[in-house]
C-alpha positions as CSV (number, residue, x, y, z in Angstrom):
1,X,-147.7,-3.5,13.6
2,X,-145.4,-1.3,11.4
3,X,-142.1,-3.2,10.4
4,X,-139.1,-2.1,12.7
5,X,-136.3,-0.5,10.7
6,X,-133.9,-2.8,13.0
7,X,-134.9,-5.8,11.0
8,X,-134.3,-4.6,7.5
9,X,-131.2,-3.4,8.5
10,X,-129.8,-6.9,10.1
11,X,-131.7,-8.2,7.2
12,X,-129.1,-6.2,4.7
13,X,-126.3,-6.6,7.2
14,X,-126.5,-10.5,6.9
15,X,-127.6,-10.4,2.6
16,X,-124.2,-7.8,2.9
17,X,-121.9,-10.7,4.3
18,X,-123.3,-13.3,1.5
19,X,-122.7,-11.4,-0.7
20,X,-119.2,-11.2,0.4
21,X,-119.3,-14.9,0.2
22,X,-120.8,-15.7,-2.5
23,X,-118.8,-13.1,-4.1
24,X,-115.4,-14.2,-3.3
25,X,-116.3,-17.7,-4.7
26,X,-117.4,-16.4,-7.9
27,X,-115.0,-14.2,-8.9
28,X,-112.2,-17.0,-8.4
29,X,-113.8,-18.3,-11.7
30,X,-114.9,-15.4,-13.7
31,X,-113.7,-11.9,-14.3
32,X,-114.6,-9.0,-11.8
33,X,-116.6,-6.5,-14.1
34,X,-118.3,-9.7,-15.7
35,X,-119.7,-11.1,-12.0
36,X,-120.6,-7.2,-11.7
37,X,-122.9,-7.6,-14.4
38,X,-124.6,-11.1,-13.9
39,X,-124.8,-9.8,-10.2
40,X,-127.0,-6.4,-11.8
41,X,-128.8,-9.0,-14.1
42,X,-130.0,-10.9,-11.3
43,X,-131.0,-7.4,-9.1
44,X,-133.0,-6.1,-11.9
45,X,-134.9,-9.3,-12.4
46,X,-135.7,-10.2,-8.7
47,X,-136.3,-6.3,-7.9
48,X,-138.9,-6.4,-11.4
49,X,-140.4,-9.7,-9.8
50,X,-140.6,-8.0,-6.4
51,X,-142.2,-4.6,-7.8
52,X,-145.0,-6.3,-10.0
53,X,-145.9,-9.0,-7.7
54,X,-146.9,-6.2,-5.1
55,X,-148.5,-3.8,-7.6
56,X,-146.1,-1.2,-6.9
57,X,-145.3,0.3,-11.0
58,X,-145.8,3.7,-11.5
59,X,-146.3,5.7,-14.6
60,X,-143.0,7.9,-15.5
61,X,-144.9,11.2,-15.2
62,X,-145.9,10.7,-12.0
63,X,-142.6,10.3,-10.8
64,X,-140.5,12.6,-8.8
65,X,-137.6,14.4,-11.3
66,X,-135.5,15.1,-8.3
67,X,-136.1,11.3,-6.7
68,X,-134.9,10.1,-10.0
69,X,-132.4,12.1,-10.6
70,X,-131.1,11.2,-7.4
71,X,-131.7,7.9,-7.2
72,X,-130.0,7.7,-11.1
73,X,-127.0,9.6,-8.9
74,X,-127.2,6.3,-6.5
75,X,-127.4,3.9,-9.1
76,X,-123.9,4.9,-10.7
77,X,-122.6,5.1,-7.1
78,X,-123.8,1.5,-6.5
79,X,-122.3,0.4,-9.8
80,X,-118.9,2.3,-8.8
81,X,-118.8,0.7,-5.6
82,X,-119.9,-3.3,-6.7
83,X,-117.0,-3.0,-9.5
84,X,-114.6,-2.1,-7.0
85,X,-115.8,-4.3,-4.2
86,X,-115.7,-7.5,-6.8
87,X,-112.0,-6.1,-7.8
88,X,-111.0,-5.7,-4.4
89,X,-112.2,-9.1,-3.5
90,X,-110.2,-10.7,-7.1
91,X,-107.3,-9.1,-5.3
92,X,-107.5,-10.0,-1.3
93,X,-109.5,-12.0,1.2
94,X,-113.3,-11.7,1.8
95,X,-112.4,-11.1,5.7
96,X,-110.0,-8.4,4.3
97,X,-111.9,-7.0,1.8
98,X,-115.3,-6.3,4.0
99,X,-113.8,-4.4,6.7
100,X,-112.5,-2.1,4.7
101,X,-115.5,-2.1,2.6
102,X,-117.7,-1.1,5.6
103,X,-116.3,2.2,6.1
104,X,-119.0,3.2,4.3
105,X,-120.5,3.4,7.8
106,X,-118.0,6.8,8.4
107,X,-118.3,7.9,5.5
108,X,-122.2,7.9,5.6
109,X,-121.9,9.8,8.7
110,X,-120.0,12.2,7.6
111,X,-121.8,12.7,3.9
112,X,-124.7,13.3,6.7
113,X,-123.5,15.4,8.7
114,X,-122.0,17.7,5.7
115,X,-124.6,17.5,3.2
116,X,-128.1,16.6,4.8
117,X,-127.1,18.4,8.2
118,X,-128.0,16.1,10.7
119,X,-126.3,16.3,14.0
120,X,-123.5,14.1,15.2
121,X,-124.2,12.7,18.3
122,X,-121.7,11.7,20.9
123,X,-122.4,7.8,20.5
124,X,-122.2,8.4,16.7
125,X,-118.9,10.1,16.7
126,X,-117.3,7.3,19.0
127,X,-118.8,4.4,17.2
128,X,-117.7,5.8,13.7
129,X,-114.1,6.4,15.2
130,X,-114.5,2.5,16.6
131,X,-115.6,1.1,13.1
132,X,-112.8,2.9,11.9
133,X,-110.5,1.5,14.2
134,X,-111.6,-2.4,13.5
135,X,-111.3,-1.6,9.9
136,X,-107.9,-0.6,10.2
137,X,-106.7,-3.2,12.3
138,X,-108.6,-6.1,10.1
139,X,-107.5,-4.7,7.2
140,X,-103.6,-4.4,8.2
C-alpha cells in the first residue's frame, strides 16, 4: 500500500507546530540567528542519518543540475524564512507568530498558480481567502 500524501502532510503540520514550541522556548535563552543555526546543525545531521541508513546517496554526476539548482534556490528560501520565523518569534507570541507565518499557504497558491500554472479551483480560492482571514484576525 503506497503511503497517502495526507499523512506526511499532518505529519509536517504537527513537526510545524513543535517547532513553533520548541522554538519559542529556545530563543528566550539564546539569540535568534544562533538557534537558526543549531536548528540547521541538527537538520543536516538527522537528514545525513536518514539518507545513509536507507541507502539513498547518490553520486554528484548523476544528479539533476536543474533539481539542484533549484533545490539550492529552496535551501536559501528555507534559511530566509527560519531566520525570520526565529526573529519573529524573539519579538511576539508563538500563537501570534504562526498564524501569520502560515500564509505561506496563499502565497503557495498563488506562486502556483503564477509560475507552475496550475488552476485555482473554487474551494482553493475560498480556503486561501479563509486562511487569510484567520491570519489576520489572530495576528491583530
Amino acid at each position: 500500500m503506497a503511503a497517502d500524501w495526507r499523512i506526511f502532510a499532518l505529519g509536517s503540520a504537527a513537526f510545524a507546530a513543535l517547532t513553533a514550541i520548541f522554538g519559542k522556548v529556545g530563543v528566550t535563552e539564546l539569540n535568534s540567528n544562533l538557534a537558526t543555526f543549531i536548528r540547521t546543525v541538527v537538520i543536516l545531521i538527522v537528514t545525513a542519518l536518514l539518507v545513509g541508513l536507507r541507502g539513498e546517496w547518490q553520486r554528484p554526476d548523476h544528479l539533476s543540475a536543474k533539481g539542484v539548482i533549484f533545490l539550492v534556490a529552496s535551501g536559501l528560501a528555507t534559511g530566509m524564512s527560519w531566520l525570520c520565523y526565529y526573529r519573529a518569534l524573539q519579538l511576539a507570541p508563538a500563537s501570534r507568530v504562526a498564524p501569520v507565518d502560515k500564509l505561506s499557504v496563499v502565497f503557495v497558491v498563488i506562486f502556483a498558480v503564477v509560475f507552475l500554472g496550475e488552476q485555482l479551483s473554487w474551494k482553493v480560492g475560498i480556503g486561501a481567502a479563509l486562511v487569510t482571514l484567520g491570519a489576520l484576525i489572530m495576528a491583530l
